[in-house]
C-alpha positions as CSV (number, residue, x, y, z in Angstrom):
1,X,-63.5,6.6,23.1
2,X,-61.2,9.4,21.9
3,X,-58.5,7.4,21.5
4,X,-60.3,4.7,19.4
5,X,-61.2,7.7,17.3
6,X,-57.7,9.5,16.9
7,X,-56.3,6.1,14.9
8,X,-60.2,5.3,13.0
9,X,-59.1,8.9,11.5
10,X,-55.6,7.8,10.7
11,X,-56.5,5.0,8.7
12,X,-57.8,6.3,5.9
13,X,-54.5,8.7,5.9
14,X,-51.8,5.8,5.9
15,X,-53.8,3.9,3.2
16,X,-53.8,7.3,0.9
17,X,-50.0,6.9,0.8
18,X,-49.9,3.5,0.6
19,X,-51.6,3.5,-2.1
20,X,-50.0,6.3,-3.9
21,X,-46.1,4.5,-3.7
22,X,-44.6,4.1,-6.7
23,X,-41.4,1.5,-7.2
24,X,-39.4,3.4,-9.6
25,X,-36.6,1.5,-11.9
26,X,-33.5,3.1,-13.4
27,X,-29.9,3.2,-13.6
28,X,-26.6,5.8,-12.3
29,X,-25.0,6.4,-15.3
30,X,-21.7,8.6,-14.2
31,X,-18.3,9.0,-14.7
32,X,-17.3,8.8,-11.2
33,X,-13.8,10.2,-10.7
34,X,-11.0,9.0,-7.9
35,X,-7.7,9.1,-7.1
36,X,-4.8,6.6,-7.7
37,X,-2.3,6.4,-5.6
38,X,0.3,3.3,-5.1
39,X,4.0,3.1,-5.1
40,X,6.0,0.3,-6.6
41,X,9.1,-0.5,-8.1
42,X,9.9,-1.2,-11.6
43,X,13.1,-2.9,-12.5
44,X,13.7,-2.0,-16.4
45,X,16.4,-2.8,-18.7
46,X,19.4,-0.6,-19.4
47,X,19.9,0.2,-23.4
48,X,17.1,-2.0,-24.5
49,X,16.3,-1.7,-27.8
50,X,12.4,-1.9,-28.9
51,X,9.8,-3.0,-26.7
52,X,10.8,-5.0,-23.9
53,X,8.1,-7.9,-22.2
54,X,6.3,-6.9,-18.9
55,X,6.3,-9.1,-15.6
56,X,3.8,-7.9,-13.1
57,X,4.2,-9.4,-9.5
58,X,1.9,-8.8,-7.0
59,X,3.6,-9.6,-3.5
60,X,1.3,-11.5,-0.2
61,X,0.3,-10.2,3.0
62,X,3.3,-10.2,4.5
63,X,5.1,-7.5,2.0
64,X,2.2,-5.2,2.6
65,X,3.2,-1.3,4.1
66,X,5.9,1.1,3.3
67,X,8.8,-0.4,2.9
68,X,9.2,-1.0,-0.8
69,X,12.2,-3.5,-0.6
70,X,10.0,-5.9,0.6
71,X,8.2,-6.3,-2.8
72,X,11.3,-7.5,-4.1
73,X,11.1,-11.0,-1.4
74,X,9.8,-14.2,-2.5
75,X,9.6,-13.1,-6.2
76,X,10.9,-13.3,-9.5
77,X,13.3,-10.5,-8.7
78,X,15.3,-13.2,-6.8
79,X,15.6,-15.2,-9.6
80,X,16.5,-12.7,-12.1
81,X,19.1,-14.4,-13.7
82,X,16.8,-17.3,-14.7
83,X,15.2,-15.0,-17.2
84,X,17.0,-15.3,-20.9
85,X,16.4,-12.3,-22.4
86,X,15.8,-8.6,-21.4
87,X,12.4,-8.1,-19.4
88,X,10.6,-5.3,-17.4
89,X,9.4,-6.6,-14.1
90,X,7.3,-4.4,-12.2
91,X,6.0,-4.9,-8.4
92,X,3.4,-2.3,-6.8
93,X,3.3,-2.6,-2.9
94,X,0.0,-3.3,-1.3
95,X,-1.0,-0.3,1.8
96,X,-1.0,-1.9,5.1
97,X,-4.0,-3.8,5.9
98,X,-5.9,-3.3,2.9
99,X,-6.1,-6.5,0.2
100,X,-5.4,-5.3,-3.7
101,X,-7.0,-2.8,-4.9
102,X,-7.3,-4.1,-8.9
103,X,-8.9,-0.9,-10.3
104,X,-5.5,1.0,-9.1
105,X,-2.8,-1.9,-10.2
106,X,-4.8,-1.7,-13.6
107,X,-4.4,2.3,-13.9
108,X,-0.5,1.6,-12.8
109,X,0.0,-1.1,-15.6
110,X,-1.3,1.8,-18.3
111,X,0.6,4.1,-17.0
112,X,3.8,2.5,-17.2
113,X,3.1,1.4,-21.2
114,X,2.5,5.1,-21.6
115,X,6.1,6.2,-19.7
116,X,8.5,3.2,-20.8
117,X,8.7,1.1,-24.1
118,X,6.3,-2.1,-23.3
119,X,5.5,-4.2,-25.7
120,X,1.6,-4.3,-25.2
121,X,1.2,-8.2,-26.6
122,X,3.8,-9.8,-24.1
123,X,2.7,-8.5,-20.6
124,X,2.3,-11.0,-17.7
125,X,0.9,-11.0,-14.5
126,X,2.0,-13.1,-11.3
127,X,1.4,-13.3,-7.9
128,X,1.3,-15.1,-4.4
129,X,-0.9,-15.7,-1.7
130,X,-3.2,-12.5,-1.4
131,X,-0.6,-11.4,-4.3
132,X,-1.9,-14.3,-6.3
133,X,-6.3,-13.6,-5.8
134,X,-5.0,-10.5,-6.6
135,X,-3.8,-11.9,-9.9
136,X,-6.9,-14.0,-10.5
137,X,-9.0,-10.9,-10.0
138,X,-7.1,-8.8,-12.1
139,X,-6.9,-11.2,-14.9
140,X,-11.2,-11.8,-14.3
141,X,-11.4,-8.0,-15.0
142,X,-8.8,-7.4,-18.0
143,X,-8.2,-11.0,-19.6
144,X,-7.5,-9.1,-22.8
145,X,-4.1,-7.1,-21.3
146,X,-2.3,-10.4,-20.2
147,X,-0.6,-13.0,-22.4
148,X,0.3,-14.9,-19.7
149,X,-1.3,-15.6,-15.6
150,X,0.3,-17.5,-13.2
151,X,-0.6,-18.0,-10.1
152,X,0.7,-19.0,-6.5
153,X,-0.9,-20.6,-3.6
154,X,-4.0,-18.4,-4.4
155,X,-7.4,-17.7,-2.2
156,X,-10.0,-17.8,-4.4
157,X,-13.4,-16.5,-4.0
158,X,-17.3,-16.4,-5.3
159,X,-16.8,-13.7,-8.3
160,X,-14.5,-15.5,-9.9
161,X,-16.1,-18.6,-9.7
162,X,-19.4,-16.6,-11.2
163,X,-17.0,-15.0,-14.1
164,X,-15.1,-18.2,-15.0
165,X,-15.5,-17.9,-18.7
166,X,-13.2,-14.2,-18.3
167,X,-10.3,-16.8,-18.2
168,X,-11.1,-19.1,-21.1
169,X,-8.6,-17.2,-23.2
170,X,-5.7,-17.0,-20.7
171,X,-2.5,-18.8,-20.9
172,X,-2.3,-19.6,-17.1
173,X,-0.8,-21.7,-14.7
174,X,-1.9,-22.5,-11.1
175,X,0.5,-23.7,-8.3
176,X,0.0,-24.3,-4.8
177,X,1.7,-26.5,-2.0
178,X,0.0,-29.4,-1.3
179,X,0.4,-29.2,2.7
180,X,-0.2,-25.9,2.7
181,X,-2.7,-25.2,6.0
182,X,-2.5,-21.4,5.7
183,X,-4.5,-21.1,2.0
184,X,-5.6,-24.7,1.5
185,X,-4.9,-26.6,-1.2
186,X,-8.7,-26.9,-2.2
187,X,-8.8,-23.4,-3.2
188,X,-6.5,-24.6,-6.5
189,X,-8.1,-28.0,-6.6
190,X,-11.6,-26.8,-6.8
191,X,-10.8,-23.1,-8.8
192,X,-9.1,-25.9,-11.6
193,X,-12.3,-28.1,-11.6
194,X,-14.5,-25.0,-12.6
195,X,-11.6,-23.6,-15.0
196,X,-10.6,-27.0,-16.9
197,X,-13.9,-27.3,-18.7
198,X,-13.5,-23.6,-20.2
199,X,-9.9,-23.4,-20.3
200,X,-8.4,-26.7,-21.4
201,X,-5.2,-25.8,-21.7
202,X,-5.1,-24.6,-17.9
203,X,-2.6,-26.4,-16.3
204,X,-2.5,-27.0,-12.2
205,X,0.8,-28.2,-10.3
206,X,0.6,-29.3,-6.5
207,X,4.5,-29.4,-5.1
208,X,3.5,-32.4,-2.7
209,X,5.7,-31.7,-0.2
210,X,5.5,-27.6,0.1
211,X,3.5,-25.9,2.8
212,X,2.4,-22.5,1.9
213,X,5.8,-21.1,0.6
214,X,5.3,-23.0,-2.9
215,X,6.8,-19.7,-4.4
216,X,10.6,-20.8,-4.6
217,X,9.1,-24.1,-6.1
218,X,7.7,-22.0,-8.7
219,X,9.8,-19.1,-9.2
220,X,13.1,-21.2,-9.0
221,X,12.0,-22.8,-12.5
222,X,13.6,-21.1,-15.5
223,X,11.1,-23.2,-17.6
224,X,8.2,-21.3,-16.0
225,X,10.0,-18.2,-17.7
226,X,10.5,-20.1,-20.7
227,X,6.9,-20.7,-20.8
228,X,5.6,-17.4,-20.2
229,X,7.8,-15.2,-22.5
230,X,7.1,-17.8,-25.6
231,X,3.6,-16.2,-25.2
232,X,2.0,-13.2,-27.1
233,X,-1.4,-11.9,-27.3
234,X,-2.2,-12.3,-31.1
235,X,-4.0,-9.7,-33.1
């Protein structure tokens, strides 16, 4: 009996602060500070006079870690001497096992227009593999920085299927090897489907017979330089 009436007196209790909740609605407005750290490589021209263009190369998986030559593999730095005129190519290297950090390889693009003479309306971003959702992602965030995006055998994911109209602006191409079994070739196939209709001028090229190293396909093309250095971001 003197348990029954321990809870009958509880009751009334729990239902007094039920009652008196209250769902409250507002928003964290703060400048929330953090630090930058990445290191990278920048190859830039001797005695160049002006502004020179920007490439920006963000490396896969398998470059990720310490040892900063790596950056430099499977890239446009190999194919250097494709590239007709004077350019800046810079290539950041990814920690070890950690994907891109975009907020970071943003900070690092600013930073380098503030240190060396870029010209701000022809700076273009490329990558492969992790190196290329990195590029996707980067371009979703900051469409307005790039005049060109290209793309290499790309993951792809839900965000930037939700921001799709980010890239209706962009110059970009998309490449990926059509046996490739590591990143499939759907991710391209599908990512194009959802771009086409607010990007027409998108373009999508499956190298038939490449597995997942469609990079010297790509890279080994002096028209894909061609291409992206004719581009500007007009004012």
């Amino acid at each position: 009996m003197k348990r029954k009436l321990k809870y009958a007196l509880l009751l009334p209790f729990l239902f007094f602060i039920k009652a008196n909740a209250q769902e409250i609605k507002a928003e964290l407005n703060k400048e929330i500070k953090r630090q930058e750290k990445i290191s990278y490589i920048l190859d830039y021209p001797q005695n160049a006079k002006g502004n020179v263009p920007l490439i920006v190369f963000l490396h896969g998986s398998g470059e990720r870690g310490n040892d900063l030559q790596k950056v430099k593999a499977h890239s446009p730095f190999t194919y250097k001497n494709l590239i007709k005129e004077p350019v800046a190519i810079l290539a950041p290297q990814c920690p070890e096992n950690t994907w891109w950090d975009t907020v970071t390889v943003y900070a690092l693009i600013k930073e380098i227009q503030t240190k060396y003479k870029i010209d701000p309306s022809r700076i273009y971003l490329t990558g492969l593999s992790m190196g290329g959702w990195g590029t996707l992602k980067l371009a979703m965030e900051h469409p307005e920085m790039f005049a060109a995006v290209v793309s290499v055998c790309a993951p792809t994911d839900r965000v930037m299927y939700a921001n799709i109209h980010q890239y209706k602006n962009l110059n970009m191409k998309i490449f990926h090897g059509g046996m490739d079994d590591i990143v499939l070739p759907e991710n391209a196939f599908n990512f194009y489907q959802a771009l086409h209709p607010v990007n027409p001028s998108a373009e999508l090229t499956i190298f038939p017979n490449d597995n997942h190293n469609s990079w010297d396909s790509t890279y080994s093309n002096p028209k894909l330089y061609e291409w992206m250095l004719s581009k500007r971001i007009e004012k």
